[in-house]
N, C-alpha and C positions, 0 to 999 in steps of 0.2 A: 403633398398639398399643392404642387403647384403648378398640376398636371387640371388640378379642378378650373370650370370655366365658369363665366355667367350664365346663366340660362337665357338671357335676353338681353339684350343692347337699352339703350333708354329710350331711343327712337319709335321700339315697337309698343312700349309702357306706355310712356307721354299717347300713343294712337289711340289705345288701348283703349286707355282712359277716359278720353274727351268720347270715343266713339258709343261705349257703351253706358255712360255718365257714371263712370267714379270720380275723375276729376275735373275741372274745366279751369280755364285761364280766368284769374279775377278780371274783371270791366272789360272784357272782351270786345264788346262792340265801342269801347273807346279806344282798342288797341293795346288794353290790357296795364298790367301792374307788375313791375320786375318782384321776384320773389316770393307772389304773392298766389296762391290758388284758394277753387273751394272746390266743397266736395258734393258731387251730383247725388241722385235717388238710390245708387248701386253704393257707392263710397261712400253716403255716410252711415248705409245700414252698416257696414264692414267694422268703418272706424267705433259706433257705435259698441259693435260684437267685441271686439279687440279692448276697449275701456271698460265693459263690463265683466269678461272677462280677468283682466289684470285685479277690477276691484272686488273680483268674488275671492280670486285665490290668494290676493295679498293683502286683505283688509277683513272681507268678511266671513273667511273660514280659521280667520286667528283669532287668538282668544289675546292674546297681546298686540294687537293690534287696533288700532282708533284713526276714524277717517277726518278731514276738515276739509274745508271751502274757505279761503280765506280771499281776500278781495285783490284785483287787481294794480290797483293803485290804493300802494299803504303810502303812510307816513315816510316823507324824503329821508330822513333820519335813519331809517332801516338801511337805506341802500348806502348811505355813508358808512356805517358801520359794517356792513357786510363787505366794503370794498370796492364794490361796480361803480360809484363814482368816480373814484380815482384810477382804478385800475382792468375795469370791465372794457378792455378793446383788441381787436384786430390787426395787425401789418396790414397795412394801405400803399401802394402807389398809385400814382396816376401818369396815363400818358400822357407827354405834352404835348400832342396834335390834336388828339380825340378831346381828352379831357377825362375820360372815362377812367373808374377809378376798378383797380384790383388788389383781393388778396397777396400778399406777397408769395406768403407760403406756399399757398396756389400756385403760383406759377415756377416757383423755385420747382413743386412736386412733379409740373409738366414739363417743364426743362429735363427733369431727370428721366423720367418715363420716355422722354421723345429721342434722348442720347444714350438710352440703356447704358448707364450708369453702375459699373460693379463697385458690389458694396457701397450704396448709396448711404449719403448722413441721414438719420431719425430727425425729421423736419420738424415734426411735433418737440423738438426739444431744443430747438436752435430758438437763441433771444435778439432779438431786433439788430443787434448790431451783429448778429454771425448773418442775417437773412441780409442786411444791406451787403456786408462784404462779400457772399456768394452771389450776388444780385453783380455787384460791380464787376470782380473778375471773370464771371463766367459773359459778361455783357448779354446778361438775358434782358429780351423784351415785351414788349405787350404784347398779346394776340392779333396786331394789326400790324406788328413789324416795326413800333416805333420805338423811340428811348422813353424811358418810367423817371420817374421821380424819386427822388429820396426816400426810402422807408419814413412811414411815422404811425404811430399808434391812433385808429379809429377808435372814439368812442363807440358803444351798442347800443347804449341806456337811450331810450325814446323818452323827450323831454315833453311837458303839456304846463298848463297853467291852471288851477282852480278861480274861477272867477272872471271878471270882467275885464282887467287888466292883467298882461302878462309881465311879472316882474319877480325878482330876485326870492322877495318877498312869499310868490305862491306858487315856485317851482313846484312840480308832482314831478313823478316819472309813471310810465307804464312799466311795472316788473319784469325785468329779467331773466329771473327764474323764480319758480313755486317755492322753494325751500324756503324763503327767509320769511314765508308766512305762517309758517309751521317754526320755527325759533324764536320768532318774536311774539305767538301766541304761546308758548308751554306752559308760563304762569298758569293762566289763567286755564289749559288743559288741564296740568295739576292740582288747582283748587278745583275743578267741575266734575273731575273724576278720578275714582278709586282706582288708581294703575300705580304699580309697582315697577321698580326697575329688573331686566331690562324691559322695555314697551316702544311699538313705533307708533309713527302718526305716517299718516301717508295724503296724498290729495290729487287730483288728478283737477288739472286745469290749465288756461292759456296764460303764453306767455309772449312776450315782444323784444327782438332783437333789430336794429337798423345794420345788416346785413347789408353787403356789396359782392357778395358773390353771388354767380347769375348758371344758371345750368345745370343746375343738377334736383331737376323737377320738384317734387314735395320734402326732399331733405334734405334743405338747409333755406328756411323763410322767414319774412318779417314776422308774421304769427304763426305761432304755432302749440301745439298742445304736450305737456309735458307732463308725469306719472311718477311722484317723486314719493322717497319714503326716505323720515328720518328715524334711527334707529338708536333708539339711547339706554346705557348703559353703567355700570359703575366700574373701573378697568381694572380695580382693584380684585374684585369678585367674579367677572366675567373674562372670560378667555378673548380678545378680540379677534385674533387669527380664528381663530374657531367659529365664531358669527360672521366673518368675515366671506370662508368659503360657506359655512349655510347659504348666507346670501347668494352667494356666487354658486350654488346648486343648485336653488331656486329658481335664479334670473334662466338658467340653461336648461333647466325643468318647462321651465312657462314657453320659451322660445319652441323647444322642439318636440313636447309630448301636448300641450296644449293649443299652439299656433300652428305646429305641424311642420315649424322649417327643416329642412334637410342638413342633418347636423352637422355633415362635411365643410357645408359653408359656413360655418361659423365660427371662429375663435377666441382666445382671448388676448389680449394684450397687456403687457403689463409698463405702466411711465417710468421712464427711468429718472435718477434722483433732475434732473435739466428740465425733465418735464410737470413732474409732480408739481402740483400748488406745495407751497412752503409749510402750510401747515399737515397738511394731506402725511401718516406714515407709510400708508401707499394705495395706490389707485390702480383700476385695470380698465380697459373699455373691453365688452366684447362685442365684436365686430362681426361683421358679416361682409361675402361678396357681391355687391351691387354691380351694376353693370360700367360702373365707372370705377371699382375697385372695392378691395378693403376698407370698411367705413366705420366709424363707432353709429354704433345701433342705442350701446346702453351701458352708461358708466357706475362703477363703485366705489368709493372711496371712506378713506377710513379718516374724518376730519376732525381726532380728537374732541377737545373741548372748544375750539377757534370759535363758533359762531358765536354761540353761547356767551361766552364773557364777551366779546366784541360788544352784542346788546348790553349788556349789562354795562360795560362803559360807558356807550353811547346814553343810555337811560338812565344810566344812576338806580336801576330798579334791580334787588335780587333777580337771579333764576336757577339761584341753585335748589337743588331737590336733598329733603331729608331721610334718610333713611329711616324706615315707620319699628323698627327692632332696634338699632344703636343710635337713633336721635343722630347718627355722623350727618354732617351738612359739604356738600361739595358738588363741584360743576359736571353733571353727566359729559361723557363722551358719544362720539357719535356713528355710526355707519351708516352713510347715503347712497341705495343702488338711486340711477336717473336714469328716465328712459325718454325719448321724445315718442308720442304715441304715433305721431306722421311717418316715424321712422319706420317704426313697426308696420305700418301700413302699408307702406312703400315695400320692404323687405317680405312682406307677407302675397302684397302682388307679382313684385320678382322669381318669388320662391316656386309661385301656381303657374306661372307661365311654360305652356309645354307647346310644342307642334307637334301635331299625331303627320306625318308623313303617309302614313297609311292608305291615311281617310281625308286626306288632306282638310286638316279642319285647326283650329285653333283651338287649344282648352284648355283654359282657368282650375286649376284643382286645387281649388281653395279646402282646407278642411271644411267638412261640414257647418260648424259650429260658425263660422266668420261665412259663410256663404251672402251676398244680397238676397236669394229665395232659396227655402228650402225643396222646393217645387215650382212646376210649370205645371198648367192644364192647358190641354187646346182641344178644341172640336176639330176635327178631320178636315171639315168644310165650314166656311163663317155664312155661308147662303142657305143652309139646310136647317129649318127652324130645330127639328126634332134634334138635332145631335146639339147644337150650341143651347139650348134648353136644359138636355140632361149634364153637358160639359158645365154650365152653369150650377147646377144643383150641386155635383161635385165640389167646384172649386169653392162653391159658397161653405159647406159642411169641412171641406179640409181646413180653410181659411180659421175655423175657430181654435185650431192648435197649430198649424204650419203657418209658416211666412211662405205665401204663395201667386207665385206669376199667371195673371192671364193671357194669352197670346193666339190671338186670330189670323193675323197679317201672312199673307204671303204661302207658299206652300210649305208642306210638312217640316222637307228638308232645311230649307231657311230656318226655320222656328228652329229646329235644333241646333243648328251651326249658332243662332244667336245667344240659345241660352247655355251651352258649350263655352262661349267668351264671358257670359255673367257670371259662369262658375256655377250654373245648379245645377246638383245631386242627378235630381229624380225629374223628367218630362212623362205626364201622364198622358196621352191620346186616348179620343172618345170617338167612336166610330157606329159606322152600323153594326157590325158587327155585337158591339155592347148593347143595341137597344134590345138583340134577340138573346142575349144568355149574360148578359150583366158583368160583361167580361174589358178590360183595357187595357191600351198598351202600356207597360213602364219599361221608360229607356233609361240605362243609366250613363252618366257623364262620363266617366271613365272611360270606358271600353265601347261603349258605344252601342253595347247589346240591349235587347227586347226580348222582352218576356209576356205573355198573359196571364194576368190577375185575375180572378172574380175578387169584385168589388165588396162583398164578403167578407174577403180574407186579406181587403186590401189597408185595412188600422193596422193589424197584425204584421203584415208585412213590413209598411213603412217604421215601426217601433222598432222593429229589428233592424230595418237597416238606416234608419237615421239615429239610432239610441248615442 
């Protein structure tokens, strides 16, 4: 494994992006917003494809399975209970020249990567006071060369006010994560619907972190979109290890037979007890190779009954579930895979990025299904009424079942090279040729080759090769 490389640097991704509109810098022409991106005309059919996707195969082809939408800003109370008030935060330093504030871990992790470090410590599992003291003897410093500041814990939780005056009184926060929308709704899942245990809820939605780490493109931001499923069960009756790796054959089923990533690069990790949250009996991330390394893409964890009674504390309100054959009354447990869907995004443009040397061309080999266009159409020439006429009647009649690009600009080879970086499949060409025997070119992405169609034969074709 560790002969395997990136396929891409972040430099050529970040180009990538902004060039072909998957992502662009938030408020750009203000000079922009640390942490922050959106996603252009290309990125967000993708992200799009990728969320629908995740909710066809983990929500609406189960039959134990129920979706929700639950709101951004719940009830403060939720996040007390859940914990992120008190204890939702980051290792912080800051230099004292700049002012500029960093990850601790971060930089403990670049310190170690930059002194190739044998048998390096599991950073993910060192606590505030191991990061300050490998902070102090190793005399690491900021990225600017200067001395840092004491470790101390950042808050994440984005605070806001309901109302006219901002005070104690009408704290909100923007959520942290999707989960605690789905535990603090179950009641009321439980009285709306006939679901038995075990059943999950799952919900895909944004969420908000006040993040201080800077650089590593769309993952890791202030917003972002998260694909969360709670999985509840009775542990009495149900094997937990056993739903455990289900999930966990799931989650690596979705990555690499339906995203299409290349399974080499992906692993799993598993936290050891330093890292594990305390209630958690165990957790895994699996990771992928980013161009900046090993990264969790998408976490599992086995979080007992913790959330669950927390609300119940904090509420004063049942949420235990009855058993509908032994009337037993007791707190389901839980298994949460989490996935950020940006991550996936990100990992899923990493994974396409290829250079053909060949042909020297750039190409995006998105699976089909996440493609921005499933096709391209062009007229030969955009000056020759009769070919952009019938290139038009084409693209109009494919357009009612394809997602399909129009493209005039420039000469043939450009148009390819461009939709080569979009990542689409199939470019159809409309020539003279076609006006006398009803014939066009299709090139495909991959290899680069041309074939003639009759137009005929050309549904048939494309069924076959986009099915």
């Amino acid at each position: 494994m560790s002969d395997i490389k990136p396929t891409t640097t972040l430099e050529e991704i970040t180009s990538l992006s902004k060039r072909r509109g998957f992502v662009y810098q938030t408020s750009e022409i203000y000079g922009g917003l640390a942490n922050s991106y959106e996603y252009g005309p290309a990125g967000v059919e993708v992200l799009r494809k990728i969320k629908n996707l995740w909710w066809d195969f983990f929500i609406s082809k189960r039959e134990d399975m129920l979706g929700l939408d639950s709101q951004i800003i719940l009830h403060p109370k939720t996040w007390e209970a859940s914990g992120h008030v008190n204890s939702f935060a980051d290792p912080m330093v800051e230099d004292k020249i700049t002012h500029k504030r960093y990850r601790a871990d971060h930089l403990i992790e670049e310190w170690l990567e930059k002194n190739k470090i044998a048998n390096p410590p599991v950073v993910e599992a060192m606590k505030l006071e191991d990061m300050a003291n490998f902070l102090k003897e190793n005399k690491v410093k900021s990225p600017d060369s200067n001395e840092i500041s004491e470790v101390k814990n950042f808050n994440l939780l984005f605070e806001t006010s309901i109302g006219v005056i901002a005070d104690e009184s009408n704290k909100v926060y923007l959520r942290g994560e999707t989960a605690q929308g789905i535990f603090s709704n179950f009641k009321q899942i439980l009285d709306s619907n006939r679901v038995k245990l075990p059943f999950g809820v799952g919900q895909i939605g944004k969420s908000f972190r006040n993040e201080i780490t800077t650089g590593q493109f769309v993952f890791r931001t202030l917003e972002f979109e998260q694909a969360e499923i709670e999985y509840f069960f009775d542990p009495e009756t149900s094997n937990w290890e056993a739903l455990f790796k289900d999930w966990q054959d799931k989650m690596w089923y979705f990555a690499t037979e339906i995203l299409g990533i290349d399974a080499s690069r992906l692993r799993w990790r598993r936290h050891d007890d330093a890292e594990r949250s305390f209630y958690s009996k165990d957790t895994y991330d699996l990771e992928y190779l980013y161009p900046f390394g090993w990264k969790e893409v998408w976490g599992i964890a086995y979080r007992t009954d913790y959330d669950l009674k927390q609300h119940m504390k904090f509420s004063a309100k049942s949420l235990e579930y009855t058993d509908p054959f032994t009337m037993k009354k007791f707190v389901p447990h839980v298994i949460e895979p989490a996935v950020g869907v940006n991550r996936l995004f990100l990992m899923v443009l990493c994974d396409a990025y290829q250079k053909d040397e060949t042909k020297n061309r750039l190409v995006l080999k998105l699976d089909q299904k996440l493609a921005p266009y499933q096709l391209a159409v062009f007229p030969l020439l955009k000056n020759k009424e009769e070919l952009v006429k019938k290139a038009r009647e084409i693209f109009e009649q494919l357009g009612k079942k394809y997602r399909v690009s129009w493209d005039e600009r420039g000469n043939i080879g450009k148009r390819y090279l461009s939709q080569d970086e979009l990542g689409t499949p199939y470019c159809l060409t409309i020539d003279f040729e076609t006006l006398e025997d009803d014939s066009i070119t299709v090139r495909q992405r991959d290899n680069a080759s041309q074939e003639r169609i009759k137009l005929k034969d050309l549904e048939k074709y494309l069924t076959d090769m986009l099915a």
